[in-house]
N, CA, C and O of each residue as an XYZ file, in Angstrom:
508
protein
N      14.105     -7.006     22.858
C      13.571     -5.668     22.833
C      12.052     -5.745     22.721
O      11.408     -6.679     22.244
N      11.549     -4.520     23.278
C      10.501     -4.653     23.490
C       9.658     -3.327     22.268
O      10.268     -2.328     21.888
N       8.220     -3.651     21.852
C       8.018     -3.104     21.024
C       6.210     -1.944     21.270
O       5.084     -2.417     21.421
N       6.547     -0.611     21.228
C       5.335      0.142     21.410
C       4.934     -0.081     20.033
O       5.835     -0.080     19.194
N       3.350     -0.332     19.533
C       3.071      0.607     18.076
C       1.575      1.209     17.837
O       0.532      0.664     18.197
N       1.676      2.225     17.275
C       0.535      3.327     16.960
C       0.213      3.197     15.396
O       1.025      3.402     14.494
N      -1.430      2.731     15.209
C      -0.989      2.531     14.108
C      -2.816      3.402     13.489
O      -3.901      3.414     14.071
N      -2.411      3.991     12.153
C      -3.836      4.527     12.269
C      -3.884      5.942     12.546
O      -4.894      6.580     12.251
N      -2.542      6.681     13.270
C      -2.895      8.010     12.890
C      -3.410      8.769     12.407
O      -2.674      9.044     11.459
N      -4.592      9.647     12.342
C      -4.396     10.710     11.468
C      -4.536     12.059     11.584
O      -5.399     12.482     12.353
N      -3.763     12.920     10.886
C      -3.295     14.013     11.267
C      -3.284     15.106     10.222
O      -2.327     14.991      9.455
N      -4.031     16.074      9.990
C      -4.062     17.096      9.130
C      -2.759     17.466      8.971
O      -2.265     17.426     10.098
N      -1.672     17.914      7.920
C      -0.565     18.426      7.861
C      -0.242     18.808      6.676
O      -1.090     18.499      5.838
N       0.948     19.539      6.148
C       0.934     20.830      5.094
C       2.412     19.809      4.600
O       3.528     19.686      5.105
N       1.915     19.352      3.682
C       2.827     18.025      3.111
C       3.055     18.388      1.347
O       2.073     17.955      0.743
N       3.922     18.955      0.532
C       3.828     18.358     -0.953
C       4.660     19.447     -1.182
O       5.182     20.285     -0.447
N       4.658     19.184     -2.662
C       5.973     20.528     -3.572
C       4.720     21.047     -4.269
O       4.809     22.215     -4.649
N       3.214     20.223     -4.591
C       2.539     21.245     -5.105
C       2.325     22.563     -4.565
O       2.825     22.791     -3.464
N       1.550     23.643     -5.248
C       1.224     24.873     -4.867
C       0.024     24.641     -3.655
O      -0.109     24.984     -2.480
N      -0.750     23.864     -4.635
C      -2.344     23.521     -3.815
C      -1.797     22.586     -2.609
O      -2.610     22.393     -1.705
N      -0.699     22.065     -2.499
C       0.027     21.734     -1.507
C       0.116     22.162     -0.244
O      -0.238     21.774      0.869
N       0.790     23.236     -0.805
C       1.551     24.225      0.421
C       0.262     25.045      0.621
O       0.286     25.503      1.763
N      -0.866     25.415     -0.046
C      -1.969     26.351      0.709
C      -2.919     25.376      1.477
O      -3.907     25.765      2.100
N      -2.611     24.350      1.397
C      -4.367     23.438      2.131
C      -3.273     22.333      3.016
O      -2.170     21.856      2.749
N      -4.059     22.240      3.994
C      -3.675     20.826      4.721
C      -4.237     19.076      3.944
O      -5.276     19.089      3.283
N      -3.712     18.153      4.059
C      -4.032     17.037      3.682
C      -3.950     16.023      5.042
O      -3.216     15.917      6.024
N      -4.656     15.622      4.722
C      -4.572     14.253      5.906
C      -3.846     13.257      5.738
O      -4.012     12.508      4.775
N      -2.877     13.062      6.680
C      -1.912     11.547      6.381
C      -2.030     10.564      7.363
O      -2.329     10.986      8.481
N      -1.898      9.557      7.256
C      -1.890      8.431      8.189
C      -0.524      7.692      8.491
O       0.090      6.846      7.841
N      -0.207      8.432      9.955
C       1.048      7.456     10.214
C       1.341      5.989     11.163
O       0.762      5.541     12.152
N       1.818      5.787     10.835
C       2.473      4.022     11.806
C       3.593      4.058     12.311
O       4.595      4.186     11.607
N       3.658      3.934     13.878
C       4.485      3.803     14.336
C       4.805      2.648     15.006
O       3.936      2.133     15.709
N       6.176      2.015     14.894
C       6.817      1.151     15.816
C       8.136      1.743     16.021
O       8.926      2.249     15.224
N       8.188      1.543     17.388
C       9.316      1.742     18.184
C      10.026      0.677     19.461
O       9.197      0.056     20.127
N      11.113      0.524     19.709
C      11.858     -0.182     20.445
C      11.387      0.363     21.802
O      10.603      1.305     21.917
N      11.905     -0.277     22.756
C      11.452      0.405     24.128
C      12.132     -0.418     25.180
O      12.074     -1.645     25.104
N      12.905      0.297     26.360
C      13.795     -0.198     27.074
C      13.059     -1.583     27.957
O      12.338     -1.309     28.916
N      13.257     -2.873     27.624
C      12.970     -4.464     28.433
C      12.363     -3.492     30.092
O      11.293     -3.586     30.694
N      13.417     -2.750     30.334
C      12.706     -2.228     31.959
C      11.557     -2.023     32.428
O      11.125     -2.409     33.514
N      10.733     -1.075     31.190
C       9.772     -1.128     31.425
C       8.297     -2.377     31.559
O       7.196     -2.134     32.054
N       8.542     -3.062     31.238
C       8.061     -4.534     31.858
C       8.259     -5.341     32.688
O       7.401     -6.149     33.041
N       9.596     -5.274     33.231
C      10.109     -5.644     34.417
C       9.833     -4.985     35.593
O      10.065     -5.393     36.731
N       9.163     -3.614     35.158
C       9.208     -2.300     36.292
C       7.898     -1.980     36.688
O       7.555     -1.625     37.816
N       6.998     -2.163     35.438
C       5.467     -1.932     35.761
C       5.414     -0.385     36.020
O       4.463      0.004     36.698
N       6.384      0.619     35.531
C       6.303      1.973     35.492
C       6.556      2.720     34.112
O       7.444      2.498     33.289
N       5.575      3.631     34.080
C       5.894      4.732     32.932
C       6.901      5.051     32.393
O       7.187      5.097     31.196
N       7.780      5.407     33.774
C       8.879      5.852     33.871
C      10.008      4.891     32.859
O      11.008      5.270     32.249
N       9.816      4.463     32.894
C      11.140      2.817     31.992
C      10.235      2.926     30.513
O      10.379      1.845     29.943
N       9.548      3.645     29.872
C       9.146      3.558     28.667
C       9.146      4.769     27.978
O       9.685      5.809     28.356
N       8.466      4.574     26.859
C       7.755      5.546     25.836
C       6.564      5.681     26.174
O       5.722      4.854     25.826
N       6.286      6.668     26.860
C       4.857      7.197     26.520
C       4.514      7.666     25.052
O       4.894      8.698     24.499
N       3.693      6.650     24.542
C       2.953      6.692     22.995
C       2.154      8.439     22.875
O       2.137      9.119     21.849
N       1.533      8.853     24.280
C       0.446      9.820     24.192
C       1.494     10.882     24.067
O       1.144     11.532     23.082
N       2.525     11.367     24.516
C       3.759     12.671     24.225
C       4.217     12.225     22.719
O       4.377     13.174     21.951
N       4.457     10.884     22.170
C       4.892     10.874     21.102
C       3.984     11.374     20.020
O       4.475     11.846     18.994
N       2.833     11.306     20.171
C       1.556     11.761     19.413
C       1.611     13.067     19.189
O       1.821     13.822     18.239
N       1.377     13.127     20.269
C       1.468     14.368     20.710
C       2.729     15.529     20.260
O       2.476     16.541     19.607
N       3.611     15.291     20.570
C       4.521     15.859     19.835
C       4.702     15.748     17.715
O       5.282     16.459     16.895
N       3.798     14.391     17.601
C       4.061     14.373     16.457
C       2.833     15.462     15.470
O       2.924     15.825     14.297
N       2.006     15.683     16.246
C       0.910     16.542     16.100
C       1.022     18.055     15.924
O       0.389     18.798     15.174
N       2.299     18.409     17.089
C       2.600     20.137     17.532
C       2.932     20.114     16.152
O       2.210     20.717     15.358
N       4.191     19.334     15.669
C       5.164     19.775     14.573
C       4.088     20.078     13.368
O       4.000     21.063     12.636
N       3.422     19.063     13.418
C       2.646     18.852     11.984
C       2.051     20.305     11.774
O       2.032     21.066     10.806
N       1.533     20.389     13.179
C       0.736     22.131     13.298
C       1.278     23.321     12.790
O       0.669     24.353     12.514
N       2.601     23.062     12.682
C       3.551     24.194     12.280
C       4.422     24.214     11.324
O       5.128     25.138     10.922
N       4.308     22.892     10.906
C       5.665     22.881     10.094
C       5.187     22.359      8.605
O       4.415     21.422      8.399
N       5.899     23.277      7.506
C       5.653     22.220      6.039
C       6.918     21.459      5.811
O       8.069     21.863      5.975
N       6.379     19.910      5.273
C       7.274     18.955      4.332
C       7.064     19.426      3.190
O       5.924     19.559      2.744
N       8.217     19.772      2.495
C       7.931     19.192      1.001
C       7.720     17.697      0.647
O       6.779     17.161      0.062
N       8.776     17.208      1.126
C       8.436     15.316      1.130
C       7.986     14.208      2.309
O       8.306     14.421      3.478
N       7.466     13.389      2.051
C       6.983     12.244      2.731
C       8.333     11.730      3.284
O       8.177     11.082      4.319
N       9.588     11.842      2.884
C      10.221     11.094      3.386
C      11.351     11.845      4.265
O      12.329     11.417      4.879
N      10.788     13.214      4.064
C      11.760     14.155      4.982
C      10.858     14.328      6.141
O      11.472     14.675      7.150
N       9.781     14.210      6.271
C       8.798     13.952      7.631
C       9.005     12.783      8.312
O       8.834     12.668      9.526
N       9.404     11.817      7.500
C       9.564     10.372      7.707
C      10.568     10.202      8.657
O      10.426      9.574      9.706
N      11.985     10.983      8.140
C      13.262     10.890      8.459
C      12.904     12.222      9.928
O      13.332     11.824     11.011
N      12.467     13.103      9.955
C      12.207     13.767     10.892
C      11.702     12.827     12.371
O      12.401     12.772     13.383
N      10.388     12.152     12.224
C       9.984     11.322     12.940
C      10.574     10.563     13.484
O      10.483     10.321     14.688
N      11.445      9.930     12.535
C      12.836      9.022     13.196
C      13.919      9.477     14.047
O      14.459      8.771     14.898
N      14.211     10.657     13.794
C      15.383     11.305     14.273
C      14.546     11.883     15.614
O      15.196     11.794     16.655
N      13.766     12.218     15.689
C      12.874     12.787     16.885
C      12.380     11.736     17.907
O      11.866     12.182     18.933
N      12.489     10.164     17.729
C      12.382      8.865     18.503
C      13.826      8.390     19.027
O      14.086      7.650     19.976
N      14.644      9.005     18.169
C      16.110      8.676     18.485
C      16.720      9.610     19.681
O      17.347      9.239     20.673
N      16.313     11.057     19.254
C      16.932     12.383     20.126
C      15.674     12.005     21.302
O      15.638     11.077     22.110
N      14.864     12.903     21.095
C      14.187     12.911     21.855
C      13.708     11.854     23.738
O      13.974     12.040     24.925
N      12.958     10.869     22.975
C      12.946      9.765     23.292
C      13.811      8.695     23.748
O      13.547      7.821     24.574
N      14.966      8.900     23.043
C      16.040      7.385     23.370
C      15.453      6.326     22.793
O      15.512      5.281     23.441
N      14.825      6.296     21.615
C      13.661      5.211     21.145
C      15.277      4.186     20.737
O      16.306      4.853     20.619
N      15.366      2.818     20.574
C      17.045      2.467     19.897
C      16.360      1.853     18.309
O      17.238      1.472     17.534
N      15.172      1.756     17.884
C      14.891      1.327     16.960
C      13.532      1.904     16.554
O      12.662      2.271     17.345
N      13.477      1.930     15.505
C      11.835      2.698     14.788
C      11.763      2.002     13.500
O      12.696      1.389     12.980
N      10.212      2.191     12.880
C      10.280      1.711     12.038
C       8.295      2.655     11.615
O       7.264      2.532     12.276
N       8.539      3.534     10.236
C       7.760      4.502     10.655
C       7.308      4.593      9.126
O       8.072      4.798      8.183
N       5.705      4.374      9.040
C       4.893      4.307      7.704
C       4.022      6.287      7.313
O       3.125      6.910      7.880
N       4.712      6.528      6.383
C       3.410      7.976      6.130
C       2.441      7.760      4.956
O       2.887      7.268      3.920
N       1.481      8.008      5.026
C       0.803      7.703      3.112
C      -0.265      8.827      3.489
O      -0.796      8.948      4.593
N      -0.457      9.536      2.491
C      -1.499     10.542      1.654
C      -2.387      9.716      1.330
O      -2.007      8.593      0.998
N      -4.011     10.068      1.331
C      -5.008      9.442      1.163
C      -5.590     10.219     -0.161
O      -6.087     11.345     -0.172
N      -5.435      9.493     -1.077
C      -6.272      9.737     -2.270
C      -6.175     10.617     -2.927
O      -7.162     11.154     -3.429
N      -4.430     11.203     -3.200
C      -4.061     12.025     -4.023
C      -3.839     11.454     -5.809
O      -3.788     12.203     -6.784
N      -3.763     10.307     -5.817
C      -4.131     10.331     -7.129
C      -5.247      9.471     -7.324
O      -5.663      8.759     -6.410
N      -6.019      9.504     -9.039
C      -7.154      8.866     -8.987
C      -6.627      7.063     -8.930
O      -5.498      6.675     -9.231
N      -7.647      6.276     -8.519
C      -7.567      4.876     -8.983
C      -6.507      4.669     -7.667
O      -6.018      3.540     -7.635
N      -6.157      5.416     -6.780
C      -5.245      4.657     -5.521
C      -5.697      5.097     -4.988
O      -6.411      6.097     -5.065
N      -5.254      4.121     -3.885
C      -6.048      4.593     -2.101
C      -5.246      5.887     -1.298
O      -5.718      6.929     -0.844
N      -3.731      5.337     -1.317
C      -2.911      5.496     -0.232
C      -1.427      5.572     -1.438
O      -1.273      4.779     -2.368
N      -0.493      6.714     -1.097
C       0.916      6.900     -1.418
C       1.479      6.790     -0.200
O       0.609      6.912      0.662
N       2.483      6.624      0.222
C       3.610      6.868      1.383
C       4.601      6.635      1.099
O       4.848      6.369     -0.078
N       5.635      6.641      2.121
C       6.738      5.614      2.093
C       7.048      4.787      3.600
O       6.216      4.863      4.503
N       7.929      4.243      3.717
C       8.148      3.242      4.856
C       9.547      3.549      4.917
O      10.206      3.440      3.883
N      10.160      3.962      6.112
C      11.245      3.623      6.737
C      11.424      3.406      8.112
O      10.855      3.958      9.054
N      12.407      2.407      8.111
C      13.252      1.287      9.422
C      14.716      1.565      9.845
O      15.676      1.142      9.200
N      14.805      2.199     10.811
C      15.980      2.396     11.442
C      16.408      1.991     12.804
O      15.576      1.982     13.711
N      17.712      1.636     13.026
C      17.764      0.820     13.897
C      19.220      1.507     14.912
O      20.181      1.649     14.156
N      19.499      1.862     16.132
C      20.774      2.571     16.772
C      21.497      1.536     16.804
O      22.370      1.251     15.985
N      21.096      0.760     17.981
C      22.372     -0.380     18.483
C      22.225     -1.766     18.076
O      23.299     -2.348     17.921
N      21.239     -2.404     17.877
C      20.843     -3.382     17.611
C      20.051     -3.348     16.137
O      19.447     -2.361     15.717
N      20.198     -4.859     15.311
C      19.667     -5.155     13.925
C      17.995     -4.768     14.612
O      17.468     -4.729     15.724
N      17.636     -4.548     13.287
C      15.965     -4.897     13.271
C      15.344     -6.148     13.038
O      15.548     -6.975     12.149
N      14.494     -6.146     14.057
C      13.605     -7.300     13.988
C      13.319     -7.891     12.143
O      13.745     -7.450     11.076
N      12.336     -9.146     12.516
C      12.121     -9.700     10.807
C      11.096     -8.380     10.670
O      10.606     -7.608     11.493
N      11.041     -8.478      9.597
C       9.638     -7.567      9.182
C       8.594     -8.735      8.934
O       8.554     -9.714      8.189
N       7.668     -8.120     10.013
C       6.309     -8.531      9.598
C       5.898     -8.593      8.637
O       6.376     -7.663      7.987
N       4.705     -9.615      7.583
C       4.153     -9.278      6.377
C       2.954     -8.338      6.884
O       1.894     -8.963      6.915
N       2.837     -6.906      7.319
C       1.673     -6.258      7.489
C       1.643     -4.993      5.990
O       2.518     -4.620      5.209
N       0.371     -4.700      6.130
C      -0.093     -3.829      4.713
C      -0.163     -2.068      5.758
O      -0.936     -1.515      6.540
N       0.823     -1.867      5.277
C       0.574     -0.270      5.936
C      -0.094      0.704      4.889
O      -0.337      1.870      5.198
């Protein structure tokens, strides 16, 4: 399997259970990896892949409109939207808040999901 990833996002979005939450946008930074059909390398066409720029893109509309209460129900959204959407057969998808509490950089969480096939090793990378 073959692997797209976006990494470095960032995206104003209406994320938390606080009050000051739900009235202000916060900036999050997401990571994406996704699976992607072998064809498209064999094919040298668009067409046999994921276009990364609609996935953005789409991950952008939602953000525009929609509140999380949690990091990990955006998380699980993202996933399920690479699965439906897309036909993605594997994801593996980082969110973190920048500098909501003092003395840390970055909160998130990380989740890896996989349709037909195991997931790859995990990389040692710092999301």
């Amino acid at each position: 399997m073959d692997f797209i990833f976006v990494e470095g996002l960032q995206v104003e979005a209406s994320v938390g259970i606080y009050e000051r939450e739900k009235r202000a946008t916060q900036m999050l930074e997401i990571n994406l990896t996704f699976g992607v059909p072998d064809a498209a390398a064999a094919h040298d066409d668009i067409n046999d892949t994921i276009n990364y720029d609609v996935v953005v893109e789409r991950i952008r509309a939602v953000l525009a409109h929609r509140h999380f209460n949690l990091l990990e129900t955006l998380g699980e959204f993202i996933v399920d939207m690479l699965f439906s959407e897309f036909a993605a057969p594997w994801v593996r998808v980082s969110i973190a808040k920048m500098g909501v509490l003092r003395g840390v950089r970055r909160v998130g969480v990380f989740i890896e999901r996989g349709r037909d096939e195991p997931a790859p090793p995990r990389p040692d990378f710092q999301h």
